[in-house]
N, C-alpha and C positions, 0 to 999 in steps of 0.2 A: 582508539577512535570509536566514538559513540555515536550510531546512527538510529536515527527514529522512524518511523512512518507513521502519518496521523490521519486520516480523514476526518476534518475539521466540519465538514455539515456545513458550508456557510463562512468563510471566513472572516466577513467583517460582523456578522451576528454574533461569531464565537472570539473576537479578538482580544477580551480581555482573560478569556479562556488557556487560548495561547499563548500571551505573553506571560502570562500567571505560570503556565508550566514549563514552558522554553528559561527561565528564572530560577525556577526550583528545580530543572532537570540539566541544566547545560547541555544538550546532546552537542556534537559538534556538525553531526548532518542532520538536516531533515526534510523527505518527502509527507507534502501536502495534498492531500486530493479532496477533490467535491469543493473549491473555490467558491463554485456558484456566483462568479462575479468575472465580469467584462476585463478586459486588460487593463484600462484606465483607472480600476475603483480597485484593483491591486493595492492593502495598504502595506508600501514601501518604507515610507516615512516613519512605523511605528517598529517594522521589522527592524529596519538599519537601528532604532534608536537600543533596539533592544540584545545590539551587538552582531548582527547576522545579512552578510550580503546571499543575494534571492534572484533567482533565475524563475521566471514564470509563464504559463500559458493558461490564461483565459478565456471564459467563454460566459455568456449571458445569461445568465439565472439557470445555468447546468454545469455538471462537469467540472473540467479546471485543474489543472495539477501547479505542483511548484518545489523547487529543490532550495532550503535555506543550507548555507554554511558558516559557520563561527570560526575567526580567524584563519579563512582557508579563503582561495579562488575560485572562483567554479566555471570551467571554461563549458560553455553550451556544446553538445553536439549534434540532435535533432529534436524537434517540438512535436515529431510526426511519428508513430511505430508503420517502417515500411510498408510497402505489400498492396494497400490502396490510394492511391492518388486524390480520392474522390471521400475518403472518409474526412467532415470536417470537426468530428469530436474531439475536444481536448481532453484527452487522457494516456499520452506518454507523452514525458521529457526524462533526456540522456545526459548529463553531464560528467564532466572531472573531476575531481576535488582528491587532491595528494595523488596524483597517478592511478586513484580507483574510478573503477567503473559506475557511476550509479544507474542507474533506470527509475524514477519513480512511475506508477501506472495505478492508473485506475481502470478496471475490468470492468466492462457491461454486466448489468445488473441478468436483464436475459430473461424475466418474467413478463410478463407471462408467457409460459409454457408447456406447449412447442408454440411454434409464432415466429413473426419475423425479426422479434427482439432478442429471441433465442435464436435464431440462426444467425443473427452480429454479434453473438455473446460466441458463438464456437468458429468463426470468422474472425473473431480478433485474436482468439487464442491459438490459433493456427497462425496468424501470422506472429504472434509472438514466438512461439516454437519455433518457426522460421528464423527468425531476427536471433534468439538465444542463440540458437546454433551457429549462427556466424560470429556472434560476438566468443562466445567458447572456441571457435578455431584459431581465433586471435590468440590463444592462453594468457588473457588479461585478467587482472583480480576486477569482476561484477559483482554488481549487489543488484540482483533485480527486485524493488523493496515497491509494496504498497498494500491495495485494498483490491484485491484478486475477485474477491462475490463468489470465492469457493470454496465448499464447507469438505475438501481431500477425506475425511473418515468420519464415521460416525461419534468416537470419541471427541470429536470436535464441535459437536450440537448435544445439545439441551434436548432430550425427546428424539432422535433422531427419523422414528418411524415417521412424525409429523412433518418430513421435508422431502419426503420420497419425491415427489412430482415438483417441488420448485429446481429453479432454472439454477441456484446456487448448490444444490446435493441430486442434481443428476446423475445421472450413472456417466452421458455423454460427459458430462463437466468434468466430474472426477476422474472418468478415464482421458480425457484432453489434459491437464492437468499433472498427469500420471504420465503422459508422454514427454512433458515437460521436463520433470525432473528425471525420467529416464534416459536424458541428456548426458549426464552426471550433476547437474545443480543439488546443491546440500540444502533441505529443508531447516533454517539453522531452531527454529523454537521446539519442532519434532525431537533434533539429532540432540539437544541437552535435555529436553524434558520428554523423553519417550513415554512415559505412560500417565503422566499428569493430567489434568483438567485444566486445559487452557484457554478462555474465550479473549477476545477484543471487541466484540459487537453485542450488546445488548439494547433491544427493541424500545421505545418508548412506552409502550402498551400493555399492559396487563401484568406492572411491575416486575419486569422481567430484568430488571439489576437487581432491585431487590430480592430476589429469589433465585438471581444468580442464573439466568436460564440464556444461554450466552450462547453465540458462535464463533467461531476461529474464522475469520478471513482474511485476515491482513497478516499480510507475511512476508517473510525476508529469504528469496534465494540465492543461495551463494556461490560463485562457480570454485573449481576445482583451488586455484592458487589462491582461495582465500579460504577455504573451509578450516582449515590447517590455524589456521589465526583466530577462531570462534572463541571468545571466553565465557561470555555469557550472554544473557539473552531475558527479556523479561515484558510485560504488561505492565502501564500503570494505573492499575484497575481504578484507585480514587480520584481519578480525573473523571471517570466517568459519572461521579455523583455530585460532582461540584453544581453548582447554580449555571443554568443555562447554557449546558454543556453540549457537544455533541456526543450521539450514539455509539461511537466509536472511542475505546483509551488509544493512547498513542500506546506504542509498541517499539521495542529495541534491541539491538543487539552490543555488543563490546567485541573490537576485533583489536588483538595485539598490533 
């Protein structure tokens, strides 16, 4: 079972992006985030044609997540990460696919730093921590897969002296984050590649693929009854140099 996460930047801007690599990659799952588009303007019609039934939550020029599957079901379970009533961001959807768990999430950005954009950034991941934790009492196999906006070690940035004070390589984040996986959830890109150079995000700005100056935030945790199943795990860094691409490579793992 080959699961993906991508932050798409835009989905119908990046569409022939997607299909180009959903083509050349087959995953069989994939979490989307940064939609950037209404529910309506969701394109279904290109997903389906391209072999993948898609669960999705929308929202208007922000946000947005969505879970595609290939030759699988995907029974919904909420479009909402508990904890506040009153939050109307699209950025968790839960669904089924083979009796696993998925999450896709998109994490508050949180800059500027402190502010009240960073106090939703350590507000959601508190309720995520929350939510983990109940889903891990279940002892169900989860994959809680996305675009996190947290830079966990310094090994994980380009320069890292340069990120002291943003809202994605705080100390608050990283240790929020750190309470997360102190859960037991398995870092699965960490647990095969412990000492490697690994980014998924590079900047549009001051040639920063080209020179390779990247961060790690999109990531894949895995609870207890699935870590056990990890085979591999990898970046597809030339996605991110193709023509009119988004900032982010989609990202994967392989679970027996």
């Amino acid at each position: 079972m080959k699961i993906a996460t991508y932050n798409v930047n835009s989905i119908n801007s990046r569409l022939p992006v997607l299909l180009r690599w959903l083509d050349e990659s087959q995953p069989d799952v994939v979490c989307l985030q940064e939609l950037k588009a209404p529910q309506e303007k969701f394109p279904v019609d290109a997903i389906q044609a391209a072999g993948y039934q898609a669960i999705w939550h929308g929202q208007k020029s922000w946000n947005g997540v969505a879970i595609l599957a290939r030759n699988a079901e995907i029974k919904e379970v909420t479009r909402a990460l508990p904890g506040d009533p009153d939050d109307e961001q699209s950025r968790y959807l839960e669904g089924i696919i083979n009796d696993v768990v998925i999450a896709c999430l998109y994490l508050p950005n949180g800059n500027p730093a402190p502010g009240p954009k960073f106090d939703y950034k350590l507000q959601w991941m508190e309720r995520l921590t929350t939510h983990a934790a109940h889903l891990l009492s279940k002892n169900l196999p989860v994959v809680l897969a996305g675009d996190y906006n947290v830079i966990p070690a310094e090994q994980d940035v380009y320069k890292p002296e340069r990120w002291i004070d943003d809202a994605l390589f705080r100390s608050e984040t990283r240790e929020a984050f750190q309470k997360l996986i102190d859960q037991g959830w398995t870092d699965a890109i960490r647990s095969l590649y412990p000492y490697e150079t690994i980014y998924t995000f590079w900047d549009y700005f001051r040639n920063a693929y080209g020179r390779n100056a990247g961060l790690r935030i999109d990531h894949f945790l895995l609870s207890p009854a699935l870590s056990g199943r990890l085979t591999a795990a990898g970046v597809d860094k030339q996605v991110r140099g193709w023509e009119k691409t988004s900032d982010h490579a989609p990202t994967w793992i392989e679970l027996a």
